[in-house]
Structures are given as C-alpha cells and as structure tokens.
N, C-alpha and C positions, 0 to 999 in steps of 0.2 A: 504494500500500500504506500511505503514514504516513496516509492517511483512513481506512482501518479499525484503525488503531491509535489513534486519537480515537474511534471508536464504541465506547461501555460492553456491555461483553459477559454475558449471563447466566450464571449458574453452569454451568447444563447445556453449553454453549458452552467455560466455561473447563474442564471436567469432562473436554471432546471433547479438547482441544486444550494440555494444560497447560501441558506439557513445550515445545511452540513458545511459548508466549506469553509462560511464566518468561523461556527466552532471549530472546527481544524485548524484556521488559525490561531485564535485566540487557543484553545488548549496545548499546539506543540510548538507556538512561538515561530512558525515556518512561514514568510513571507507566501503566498500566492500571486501568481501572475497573470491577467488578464488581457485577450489581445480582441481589439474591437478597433476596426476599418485602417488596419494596419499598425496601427496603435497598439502599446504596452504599456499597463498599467500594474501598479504594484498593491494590494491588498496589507496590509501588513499589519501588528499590531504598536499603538501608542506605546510608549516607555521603550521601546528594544528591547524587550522581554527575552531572555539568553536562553542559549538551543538544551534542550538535555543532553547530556555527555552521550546517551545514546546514539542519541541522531546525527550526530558529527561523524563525518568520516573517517573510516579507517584507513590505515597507513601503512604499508609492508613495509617491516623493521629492517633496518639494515646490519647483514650480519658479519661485522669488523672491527674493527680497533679504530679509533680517531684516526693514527698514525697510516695504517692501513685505506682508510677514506682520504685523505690531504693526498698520499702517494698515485692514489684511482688516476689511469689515465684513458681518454678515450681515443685518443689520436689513431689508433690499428684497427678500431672498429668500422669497418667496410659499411655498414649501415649510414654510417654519417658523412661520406665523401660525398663530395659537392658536384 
C-alpha cells in the first residue's frame, strides 16, 4: 500500500476517494500529490508532521572498513566509460 501512496493521483481519483486519502495523510504524515490539467499539487499536512522510522527508506549497508571505502575506486568499471 505505501507504493500507491507515492503514485500522484488525478483529481477525479482524489474527487473518488477524498475522505480516505485526507486520512492517509494526516495519519502517516506522507505528502500526496495531485495532478489536475497538467498541474501538480501537493496535499500535505500543516506543522511537517515527521515520517515514522518505518516509512523511511531502507539502505543497503555497506560492507567495509572506512579505510576500505576512501581506497573504492571506480575508474576499471566498464559500466561507467563514456
């Protein structure tokens, strides 16, 4: 469900739906985006009300030593040649 709460919803959409999607805001603190005649509009809630530690992205940990991350070089990787 938080991936349909990242998809920008059309008017007709928030028009269907309002009343749930007010409360989704206001309950996970998750801006909504509205797009109406090419236009983007942001739903959000007053105060910046901060995300639950849940709902925050996860991160694939990097696994090495500081010394080991500074030393990282990318320069041999074939992927990045111009």
């Amino acid at each position: 469900m938080k991936e349909d709460m990242d998809k920008p919803l059309t008017a007709t959409e928030l028009r269907a739906n309002v009343y749930r999607i007010l409360d989704e805001v206001i309950d996970s603190g998750r801006p909504r985006t509205i797009i109406r005649g090419g236009s983007r509009l942001l739903i959000t809630p007053e105060g910046g009300r901060r995300f639950k530690l849940e709902d925050l992205p996860r991160r694939k940990a990097i696994d090495c030593t500081p010394d080991e991350l500074v030393e990282t070089s990318w320069q041999d990787d074939p992927s990045l040649s111009v």
